[in-house]
C-alpha positions as CSV (number, residue, x, y, z in Angstrom):
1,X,-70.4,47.7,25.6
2,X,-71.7,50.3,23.7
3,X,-72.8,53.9,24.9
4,X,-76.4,53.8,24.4
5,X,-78.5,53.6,27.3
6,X,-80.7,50.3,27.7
7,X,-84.6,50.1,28.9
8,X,-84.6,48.7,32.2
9,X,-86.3,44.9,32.5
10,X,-89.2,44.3,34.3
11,X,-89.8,41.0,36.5
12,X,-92.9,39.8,38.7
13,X,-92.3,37.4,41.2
14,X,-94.9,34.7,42.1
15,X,-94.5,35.6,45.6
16,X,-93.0,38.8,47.7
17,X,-89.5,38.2,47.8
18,X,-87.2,39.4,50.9
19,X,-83.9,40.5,47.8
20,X,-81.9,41.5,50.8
21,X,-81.7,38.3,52.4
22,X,-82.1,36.3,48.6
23,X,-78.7,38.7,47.7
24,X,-76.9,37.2,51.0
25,X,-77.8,33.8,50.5
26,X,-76.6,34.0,47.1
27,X,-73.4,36.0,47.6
28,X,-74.4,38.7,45.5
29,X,-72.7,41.8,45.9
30,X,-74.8,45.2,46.3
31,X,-75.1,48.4,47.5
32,X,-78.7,50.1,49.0
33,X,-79.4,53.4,47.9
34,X,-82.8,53.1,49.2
35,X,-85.6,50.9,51.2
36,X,-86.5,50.3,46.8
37,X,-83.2,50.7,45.0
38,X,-79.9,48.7,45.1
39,X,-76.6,48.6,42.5
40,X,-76.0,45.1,42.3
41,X,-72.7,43.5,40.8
42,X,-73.5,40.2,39.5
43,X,-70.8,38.6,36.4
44,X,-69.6,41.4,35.2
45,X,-72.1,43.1,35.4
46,X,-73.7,46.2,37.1
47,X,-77.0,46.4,37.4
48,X,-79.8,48.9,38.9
49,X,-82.4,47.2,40.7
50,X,-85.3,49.5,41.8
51,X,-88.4,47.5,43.3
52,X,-91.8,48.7,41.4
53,X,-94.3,46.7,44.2
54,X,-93.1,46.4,47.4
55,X,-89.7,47.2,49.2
56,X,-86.5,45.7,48.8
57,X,-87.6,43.2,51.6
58,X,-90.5,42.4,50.5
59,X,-90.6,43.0,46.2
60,X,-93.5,41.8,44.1
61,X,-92.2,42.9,41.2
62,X,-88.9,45.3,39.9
63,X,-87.5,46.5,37.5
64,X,-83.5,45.6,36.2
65,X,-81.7,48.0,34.2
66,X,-77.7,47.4,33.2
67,X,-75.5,50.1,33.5
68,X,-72.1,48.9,32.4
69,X,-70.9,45.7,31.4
70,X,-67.1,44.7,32.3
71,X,-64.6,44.8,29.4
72,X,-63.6,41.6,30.2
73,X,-66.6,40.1,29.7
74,X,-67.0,37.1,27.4
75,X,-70.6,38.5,25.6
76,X,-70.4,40.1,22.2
77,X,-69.8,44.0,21.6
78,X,-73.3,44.4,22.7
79,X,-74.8,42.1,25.3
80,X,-78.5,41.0,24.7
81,X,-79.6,43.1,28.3
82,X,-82.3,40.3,28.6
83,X,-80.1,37.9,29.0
84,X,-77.9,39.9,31.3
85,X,-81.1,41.2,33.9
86,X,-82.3,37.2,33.7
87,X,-79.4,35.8,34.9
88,X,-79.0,37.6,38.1
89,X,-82.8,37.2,38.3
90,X,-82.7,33.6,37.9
91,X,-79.6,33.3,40.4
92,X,-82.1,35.4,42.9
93,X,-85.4,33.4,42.8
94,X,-84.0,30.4,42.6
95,X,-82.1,31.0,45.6
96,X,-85.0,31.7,47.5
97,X,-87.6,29.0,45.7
98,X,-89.7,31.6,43.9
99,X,-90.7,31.5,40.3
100,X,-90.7,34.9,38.3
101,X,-92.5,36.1,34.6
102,X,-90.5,38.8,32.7
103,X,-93.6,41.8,32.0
């Protein structure tokens, strides 16, 4: 990975999504930092989740930024970070049954 600094990814959910419970059901590992942030570690990946509607039990939307990408990661020198924040959001909603639109 490089050292620039990517734009976090913003995601809307069709419905309010519980994240904690979508993250255990999914065996996604993460930390809370707050009741609207969490570092999640998802492929190789480590991501910063902060919820922009709602609270980590009950997001509407949120934004995904990565912050570092594993050196033994199979991507290019520089991951696409679209690709990286959809997969985990994919993994997510379809955990739970919910559809999402990137903003």
């Amino acid at each position: 990975m490089n050292d620039e600094e990517w734009s976090a990814v913003q995601y809307q959910f069709d419905e309010s999504v519980d994240l904690l419970d979508a993250f255990e059901q999914a065996a996604i590992e993460h930390l809370e930092v707050s009741n609207e942030r969490t570092i999640v570690i998802y492929s190789h990946t480590i991501f910063d989740l902060e919820v922009d509607t709602g609270s980590l039990a009950d997001a509407q939307s949120v934004s995904v930024e990565v912050f570092d990408v594993s050196s033994d990661h199979s991507a290019p020198n520089d991951p696409d970070p679209v690709a990286l924040t959809e997969s985990v959001i994919d993994e997510l909603t379809a955990t739970v049954r919910v559809g999402w639109v990137r903003c």
